[in-house]
C-alpha positions as CSV (number, residue, x, y, z in Angstrom):
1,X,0.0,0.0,0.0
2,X,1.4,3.3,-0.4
3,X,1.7,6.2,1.8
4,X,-1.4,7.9,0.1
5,X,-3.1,5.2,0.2
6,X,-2.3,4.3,3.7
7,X,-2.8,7.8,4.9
8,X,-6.5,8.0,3.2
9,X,-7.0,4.7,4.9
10,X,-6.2,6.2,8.3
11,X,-8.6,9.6,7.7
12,X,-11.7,7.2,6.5
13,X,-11.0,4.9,10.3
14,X,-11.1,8.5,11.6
15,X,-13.8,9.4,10.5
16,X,-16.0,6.0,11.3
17,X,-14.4,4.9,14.8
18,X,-13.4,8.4,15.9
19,X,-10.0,7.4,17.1
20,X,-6.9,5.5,15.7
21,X,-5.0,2.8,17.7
22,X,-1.1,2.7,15.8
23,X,-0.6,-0.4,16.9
24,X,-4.1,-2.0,15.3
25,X,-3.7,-0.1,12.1
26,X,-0.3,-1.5,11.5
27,X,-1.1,-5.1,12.8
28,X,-4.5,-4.5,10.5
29,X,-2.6,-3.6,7.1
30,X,1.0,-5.6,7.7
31,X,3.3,-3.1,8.7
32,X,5.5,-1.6,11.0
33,X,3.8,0.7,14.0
34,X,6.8,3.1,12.8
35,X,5.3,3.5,9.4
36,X,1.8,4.5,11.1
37,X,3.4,7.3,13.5
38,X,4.4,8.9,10.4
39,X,1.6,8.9,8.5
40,X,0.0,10.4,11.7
41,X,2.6,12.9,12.4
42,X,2.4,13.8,8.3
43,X,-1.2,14.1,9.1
44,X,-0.9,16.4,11.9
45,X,1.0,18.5,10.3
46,X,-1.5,19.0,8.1
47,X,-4.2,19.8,10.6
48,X,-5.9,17.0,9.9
49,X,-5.8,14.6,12.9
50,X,-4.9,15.2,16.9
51,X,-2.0,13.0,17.8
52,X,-2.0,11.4,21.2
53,X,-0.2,8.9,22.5
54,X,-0.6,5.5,20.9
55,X,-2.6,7.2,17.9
56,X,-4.8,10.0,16.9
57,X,-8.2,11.5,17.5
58,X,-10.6,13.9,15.0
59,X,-8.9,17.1,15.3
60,X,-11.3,20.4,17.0
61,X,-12.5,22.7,14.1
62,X,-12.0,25.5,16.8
63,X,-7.8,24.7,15.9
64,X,-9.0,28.0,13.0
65,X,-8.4,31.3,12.8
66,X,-10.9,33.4,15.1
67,X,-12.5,35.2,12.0
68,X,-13.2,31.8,10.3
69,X,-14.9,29.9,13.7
70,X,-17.5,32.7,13.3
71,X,-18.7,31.3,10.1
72,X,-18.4,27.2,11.7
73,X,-21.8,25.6,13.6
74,X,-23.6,29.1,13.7
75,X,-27.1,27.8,14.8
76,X,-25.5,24.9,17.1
77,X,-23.8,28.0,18.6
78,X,-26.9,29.9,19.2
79,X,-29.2,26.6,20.9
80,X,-26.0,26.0,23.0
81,X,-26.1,29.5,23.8
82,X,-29.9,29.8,24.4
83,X,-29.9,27.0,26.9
84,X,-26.6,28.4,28.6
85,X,-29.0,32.0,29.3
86,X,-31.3,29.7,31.1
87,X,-28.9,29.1,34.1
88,X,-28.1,32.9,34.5
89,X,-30.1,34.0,37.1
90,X,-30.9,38.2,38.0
91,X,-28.7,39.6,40.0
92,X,-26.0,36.8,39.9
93,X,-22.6,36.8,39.2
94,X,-21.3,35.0,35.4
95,X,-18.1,34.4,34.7
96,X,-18.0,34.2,30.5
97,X,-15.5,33.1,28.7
98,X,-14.3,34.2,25.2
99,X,-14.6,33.0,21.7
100,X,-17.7,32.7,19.4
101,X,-20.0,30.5,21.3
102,X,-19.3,33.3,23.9
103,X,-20.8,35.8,22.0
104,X,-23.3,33.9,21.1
105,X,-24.4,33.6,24.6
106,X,-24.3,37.6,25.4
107,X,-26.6,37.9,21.9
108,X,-29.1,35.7,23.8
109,X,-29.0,37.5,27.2
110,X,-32.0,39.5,27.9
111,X,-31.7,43.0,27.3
112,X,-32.9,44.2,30.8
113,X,-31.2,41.1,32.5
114,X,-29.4,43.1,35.9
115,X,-26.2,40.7,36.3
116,X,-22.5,40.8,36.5
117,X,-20.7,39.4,34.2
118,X,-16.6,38.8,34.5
119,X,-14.7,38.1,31.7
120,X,-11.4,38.0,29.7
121,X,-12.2,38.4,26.8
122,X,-12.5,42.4,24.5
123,X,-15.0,40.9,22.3
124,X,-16.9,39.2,24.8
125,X,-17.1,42.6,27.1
126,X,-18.0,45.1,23.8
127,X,-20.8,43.1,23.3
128,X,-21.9,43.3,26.9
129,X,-21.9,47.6,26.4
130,X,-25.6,46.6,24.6
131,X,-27.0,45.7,28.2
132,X,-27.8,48.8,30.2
133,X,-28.4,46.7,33.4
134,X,-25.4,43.9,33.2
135,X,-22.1,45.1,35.0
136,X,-18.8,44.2,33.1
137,X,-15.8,43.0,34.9
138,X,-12.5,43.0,32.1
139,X,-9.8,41.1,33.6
140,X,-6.7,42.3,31.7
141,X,-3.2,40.5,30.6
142,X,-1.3,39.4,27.4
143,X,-3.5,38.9,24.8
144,X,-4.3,35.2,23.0
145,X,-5.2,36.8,19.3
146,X,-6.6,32.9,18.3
147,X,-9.3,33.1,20.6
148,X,-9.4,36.5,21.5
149,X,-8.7,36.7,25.0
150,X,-6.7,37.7,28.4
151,X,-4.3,35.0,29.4
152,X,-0.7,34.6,31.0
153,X,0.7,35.3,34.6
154,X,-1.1,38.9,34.8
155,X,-4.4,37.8,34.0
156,X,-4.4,34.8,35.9
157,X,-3.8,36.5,39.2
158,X,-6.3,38.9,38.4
159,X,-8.9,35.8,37.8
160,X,-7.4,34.8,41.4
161,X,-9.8,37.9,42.9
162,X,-13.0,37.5,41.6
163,X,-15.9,35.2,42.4
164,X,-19.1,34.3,40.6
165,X,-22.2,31.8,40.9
166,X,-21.4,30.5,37.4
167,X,-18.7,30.0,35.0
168,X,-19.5,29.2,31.2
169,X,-16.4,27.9,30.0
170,X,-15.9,27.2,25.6
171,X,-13.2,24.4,24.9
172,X,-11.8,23.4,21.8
173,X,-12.3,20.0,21.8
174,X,-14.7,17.1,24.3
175,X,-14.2,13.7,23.9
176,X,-14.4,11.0,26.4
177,X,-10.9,9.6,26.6
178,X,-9.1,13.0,25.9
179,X,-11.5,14.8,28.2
180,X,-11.7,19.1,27.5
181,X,-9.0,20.3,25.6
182,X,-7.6,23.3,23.9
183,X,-4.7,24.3,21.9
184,X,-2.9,26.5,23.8
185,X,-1.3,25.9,27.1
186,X,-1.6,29.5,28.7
187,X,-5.5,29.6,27.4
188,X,-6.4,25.9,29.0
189,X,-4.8,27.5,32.6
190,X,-6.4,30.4,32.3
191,X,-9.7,28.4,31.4
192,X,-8.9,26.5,34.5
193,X,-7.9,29.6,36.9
194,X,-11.6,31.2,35.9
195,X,-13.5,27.6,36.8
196,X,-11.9,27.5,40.3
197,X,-13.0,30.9,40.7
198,X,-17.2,30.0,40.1
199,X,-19.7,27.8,42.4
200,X,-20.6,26.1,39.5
201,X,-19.0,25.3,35.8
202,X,-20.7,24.7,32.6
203,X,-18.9,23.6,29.5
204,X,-20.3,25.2,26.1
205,X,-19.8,22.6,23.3
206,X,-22.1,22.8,19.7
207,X,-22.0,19.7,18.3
208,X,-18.9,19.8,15.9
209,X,-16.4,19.4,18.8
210,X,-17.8,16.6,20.4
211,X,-15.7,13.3,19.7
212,X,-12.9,16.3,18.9
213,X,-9.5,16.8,20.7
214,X,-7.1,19.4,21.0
215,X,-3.6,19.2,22.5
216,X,-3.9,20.9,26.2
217,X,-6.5,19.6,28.9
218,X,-8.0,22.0,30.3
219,X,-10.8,20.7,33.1
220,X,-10.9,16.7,34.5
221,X,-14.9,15.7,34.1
222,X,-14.9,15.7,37.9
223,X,-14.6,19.5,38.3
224,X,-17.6,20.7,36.3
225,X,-20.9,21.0,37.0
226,X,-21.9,19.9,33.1
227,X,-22.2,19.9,29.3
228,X,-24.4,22.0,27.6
229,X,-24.4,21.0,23.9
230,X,-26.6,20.6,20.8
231,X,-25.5,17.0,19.8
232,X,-28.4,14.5,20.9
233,X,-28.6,12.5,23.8
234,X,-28.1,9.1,21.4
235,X,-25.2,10.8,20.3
236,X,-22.6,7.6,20.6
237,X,-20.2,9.8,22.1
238,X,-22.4,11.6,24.6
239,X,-23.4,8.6,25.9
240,X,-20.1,7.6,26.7
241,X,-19.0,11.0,28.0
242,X,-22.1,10.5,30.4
243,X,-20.7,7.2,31.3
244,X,-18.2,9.6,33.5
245,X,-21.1,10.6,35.3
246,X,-21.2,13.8,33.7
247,X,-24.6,16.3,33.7
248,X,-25.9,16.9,29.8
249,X,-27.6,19.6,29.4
250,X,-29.5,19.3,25.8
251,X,-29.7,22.5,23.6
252,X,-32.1,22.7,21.0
């Protein structure tokens, strides 16, 4: 078989098992587990598979550019964000995370809703100035241009002195070996510094990153509170992320 061929061979097992295992691939087509990392790793490069170890996983469509995630999963966005508004209570306190389901939830917050909201993200607290009653909390640092957002040592200490009933928290990727992920390292610790911060946290995730991974962890299943996201409850890979005992909330 040649490289091609093997490599198309690997993308189509991606795309029906949602995970490669090197060491079944090569014992499956006859060759050496050497010629499989390759492939992967040729893969990868391309942005076309997540490598982990012993093989690979769908790579998270949130690995683009900020302007072109506004244009990926608009209407999962907006039922993931409508059911997210529906744990915001008047007169509480949100922590909100960045990024483009993000925004999507402050489009779907009531216009007269009186609430604070914290966040770290520009975009996230512009869009807030449409809300006469919501009070806006922008924790500053170095920032993440991908997503859009406050991260490094300044802004983590400054997540260190806030508190909120809720955090809504985006990810990159959610699958249920790899757990939450995203692809930067300074972005999954501040993800992590903000979470620690709330009474309860709420993972938003529209359907196209579920069974997705990126390379940084950024939450274990046993810290949040849930998963708010559009993909069905029969959803093979829902059902095995709520096999970790974890809370779905269904949007949609």
């Amino acid at each position: 078989m040649l490289a091609a061929e093997r490599r198309d061979h690997l993308l189509g097992l991606l795309a029906r098992e949602g995970k490669i295992v090197a060491k079944d691939v090569a014992a499956g087509l006859g060759i050496s587990e050497d010629s499989v990392r390759r492939d992967l790793r040729d893969l990868a490069a391309e942005g076309r598979c997540q490598r982990v170890y012993g093989g690979a996983l769908p790579v998270s469509p949130a690995a683009a550019d900020y302007a072109s995630r506004q244009a990926v999963a608009p209407g999962g966005k907006r039922k993931v964000a409508a059911a997210a508004v529906a744990l915001v209570r008047p007169g509480g306190a949100l922590i909100l995370d960045g990024g483009t389901t993000a925004l999507a939830v402050v489009r779907a917050l009531p216009q007269d809703l009186a609430c604070t909201v914290i966040t770290h993200s520009p975009t996230t607290a512009a869009a807030l100035l449409g809300h006469p009653l919501a009070e806006v909390f922008l924790l500053g640092g170095r920032v993440f241009k991908h997503s859009a957002v406050a991260c490094g040592a300044a802004a983590v200490e400054a997540a260190q002195n806030v508190s909120a009933d809720l955090c809504l928290l985006g990810v990159s990727g959610v699958h249920p070996e790899a757990g939450l992920t995203t692809g930067d390292a300074e972005e999954a610790a501040m993800k992590r510094a903000l979470a620690a911060r709330s009474a309860d946290t709420w993972i938003l995730a529209s359907s196209e990153k579920i069974g997705t991974a990126s390379r940084f962890r950024v939450l274990p299943w046993a810290e949040i509170s849930g998963l708010i996201t559009d993909a069905g409850p029969g959803h093979p890979v829902v059902e095995r992320i709520m096999a970790h005992g974890v809370q779905i909330l269904a949007a949609g």
